[in-house]
Residue frames as qw, qx, qy, qz and C-alpha x, y, z in Angstrom:
[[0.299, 0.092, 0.179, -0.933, 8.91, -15.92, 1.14],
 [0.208, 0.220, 0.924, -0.232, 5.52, -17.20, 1.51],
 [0.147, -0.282, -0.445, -0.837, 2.75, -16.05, -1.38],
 [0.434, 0.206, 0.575, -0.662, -0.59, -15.11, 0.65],
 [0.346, 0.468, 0.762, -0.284, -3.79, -17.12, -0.40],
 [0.085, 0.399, 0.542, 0.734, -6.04, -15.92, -3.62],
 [0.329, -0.617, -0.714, 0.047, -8.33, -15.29, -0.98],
 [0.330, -0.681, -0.236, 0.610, -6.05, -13.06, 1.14],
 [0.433, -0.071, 0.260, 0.860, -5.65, -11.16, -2.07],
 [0.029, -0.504, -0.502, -0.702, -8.64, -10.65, -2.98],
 [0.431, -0.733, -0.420, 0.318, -9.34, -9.27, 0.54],
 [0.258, -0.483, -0.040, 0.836, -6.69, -6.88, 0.35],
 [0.133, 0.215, 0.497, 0.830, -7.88, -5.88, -3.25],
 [0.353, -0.637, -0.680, -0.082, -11.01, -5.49, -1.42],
 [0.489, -0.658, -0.210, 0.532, -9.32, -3.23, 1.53],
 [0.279, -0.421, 0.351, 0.788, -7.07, -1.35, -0.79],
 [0.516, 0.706, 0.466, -0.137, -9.67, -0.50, -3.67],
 [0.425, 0.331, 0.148, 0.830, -7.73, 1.45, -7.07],
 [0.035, 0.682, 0.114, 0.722, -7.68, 5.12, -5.96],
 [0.491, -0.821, -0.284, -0.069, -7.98, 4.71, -2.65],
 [0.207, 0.758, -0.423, 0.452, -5.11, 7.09, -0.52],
 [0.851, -0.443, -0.220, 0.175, -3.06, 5.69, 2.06],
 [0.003, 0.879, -0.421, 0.224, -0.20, 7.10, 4.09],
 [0.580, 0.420, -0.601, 0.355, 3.01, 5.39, 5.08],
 [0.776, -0.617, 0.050, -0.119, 3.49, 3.62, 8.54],
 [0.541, -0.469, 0.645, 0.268, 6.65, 1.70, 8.11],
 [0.942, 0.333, -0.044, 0.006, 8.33, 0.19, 5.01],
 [0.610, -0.564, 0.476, 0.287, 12.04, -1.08, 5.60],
 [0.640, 0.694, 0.304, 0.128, 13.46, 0.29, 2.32],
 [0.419, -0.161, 0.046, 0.892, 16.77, 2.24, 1.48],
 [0.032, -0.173, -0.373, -0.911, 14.52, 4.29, -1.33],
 [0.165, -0.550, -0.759, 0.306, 11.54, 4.48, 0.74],
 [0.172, 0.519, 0.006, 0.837, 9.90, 7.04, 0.90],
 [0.158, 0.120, -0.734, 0.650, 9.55, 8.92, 4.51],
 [0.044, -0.295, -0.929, 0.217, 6.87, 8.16, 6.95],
 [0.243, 0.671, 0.547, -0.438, 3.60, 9.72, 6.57],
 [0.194, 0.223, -0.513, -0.806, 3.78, 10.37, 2.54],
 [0.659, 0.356, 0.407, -0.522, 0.37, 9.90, 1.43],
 [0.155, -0.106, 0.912, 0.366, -0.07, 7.73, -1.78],
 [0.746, 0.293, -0.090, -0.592, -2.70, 6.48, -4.56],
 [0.609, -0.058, 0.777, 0.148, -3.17, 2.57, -4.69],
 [0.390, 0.421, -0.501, -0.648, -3.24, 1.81, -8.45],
 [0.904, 0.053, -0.368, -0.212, -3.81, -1.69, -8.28],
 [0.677, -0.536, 0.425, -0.270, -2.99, -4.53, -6.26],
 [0.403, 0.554, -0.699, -0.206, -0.67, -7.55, -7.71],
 [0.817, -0.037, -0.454, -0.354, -0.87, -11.26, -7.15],
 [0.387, 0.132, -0.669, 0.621, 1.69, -11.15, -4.20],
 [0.214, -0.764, -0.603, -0.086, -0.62, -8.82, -2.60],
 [0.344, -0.260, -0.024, 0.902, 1.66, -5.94, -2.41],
 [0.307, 0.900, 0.280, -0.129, -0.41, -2.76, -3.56],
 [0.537, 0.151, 0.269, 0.785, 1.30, -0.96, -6.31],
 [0.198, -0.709, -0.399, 0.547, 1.75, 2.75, -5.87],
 [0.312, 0.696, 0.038, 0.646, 1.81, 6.51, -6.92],
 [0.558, -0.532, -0.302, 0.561, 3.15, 8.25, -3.93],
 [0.040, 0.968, 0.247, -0.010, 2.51, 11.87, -3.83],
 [0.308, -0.737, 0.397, 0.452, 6.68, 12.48, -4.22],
 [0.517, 0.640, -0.315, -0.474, 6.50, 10.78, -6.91],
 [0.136, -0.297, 0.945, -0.033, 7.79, 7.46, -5.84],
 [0.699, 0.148, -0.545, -0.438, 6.55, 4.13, -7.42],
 [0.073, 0.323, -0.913, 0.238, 7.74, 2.10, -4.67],
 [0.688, -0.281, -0.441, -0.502, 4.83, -0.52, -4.12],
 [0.481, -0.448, 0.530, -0.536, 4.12, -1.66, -0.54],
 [0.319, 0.100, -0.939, 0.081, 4.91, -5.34, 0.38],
 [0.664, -0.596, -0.029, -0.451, 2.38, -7.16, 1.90],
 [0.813, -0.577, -0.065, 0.037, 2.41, -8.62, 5.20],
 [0.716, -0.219, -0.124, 0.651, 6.04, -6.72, 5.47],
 [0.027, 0.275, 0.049, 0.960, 5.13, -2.68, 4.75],
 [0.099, -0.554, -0.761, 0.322, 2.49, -0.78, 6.63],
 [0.148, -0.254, -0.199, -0.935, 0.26, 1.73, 5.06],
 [0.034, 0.355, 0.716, -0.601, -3.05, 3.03, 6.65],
 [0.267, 0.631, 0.595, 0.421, -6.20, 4.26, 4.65],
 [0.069, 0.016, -0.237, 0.969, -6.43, 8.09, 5.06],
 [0.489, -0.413, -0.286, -0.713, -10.00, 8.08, 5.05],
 [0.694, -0.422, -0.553, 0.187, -9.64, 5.69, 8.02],
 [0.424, -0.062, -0.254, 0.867, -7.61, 8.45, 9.58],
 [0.065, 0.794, 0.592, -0.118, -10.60, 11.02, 8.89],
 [0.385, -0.317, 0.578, 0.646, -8.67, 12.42, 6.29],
 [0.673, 0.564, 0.451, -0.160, -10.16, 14.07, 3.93]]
């Protein structure tokens, strides 16, 4: 596995701000949880995976550039 760029991290840490909510798109995971669970980014890690609180209560933290979450305020989502 390829690490992404300091750059691309600090982009995503940019994109993915602490607190912001995001909902599940895909994440290829036995313990996933299922698509469209909404979520709180806590913080973002030097892989650039965002580490989560998922509103079930899962911890599972989204890989980058192999999970897909979506901002819910992009959705117009409030």
């Amino acid at each position: 596995m390829r690490f992404p760029s300091k750059e691309i991290v600090e982009g995503v840490r940019k994109q993915y701000p602490v607190g912001c909510q995001v909902e599940l798109v895909q994440m290829d995971d036995v313990q996933a949880p299922p698509v469209g669970t909404k979520g709180t980014v806590i913080g973002v890690d030097d892989t650039g995976s965002l580490l989560m609180r998922w509103d079930n209560g899962s911890g599972l933290n989204v890989v980058y550039g192999e999970d897909i979450v979506r901002k819910v305020d992009d959705l117009g989502v409030e």
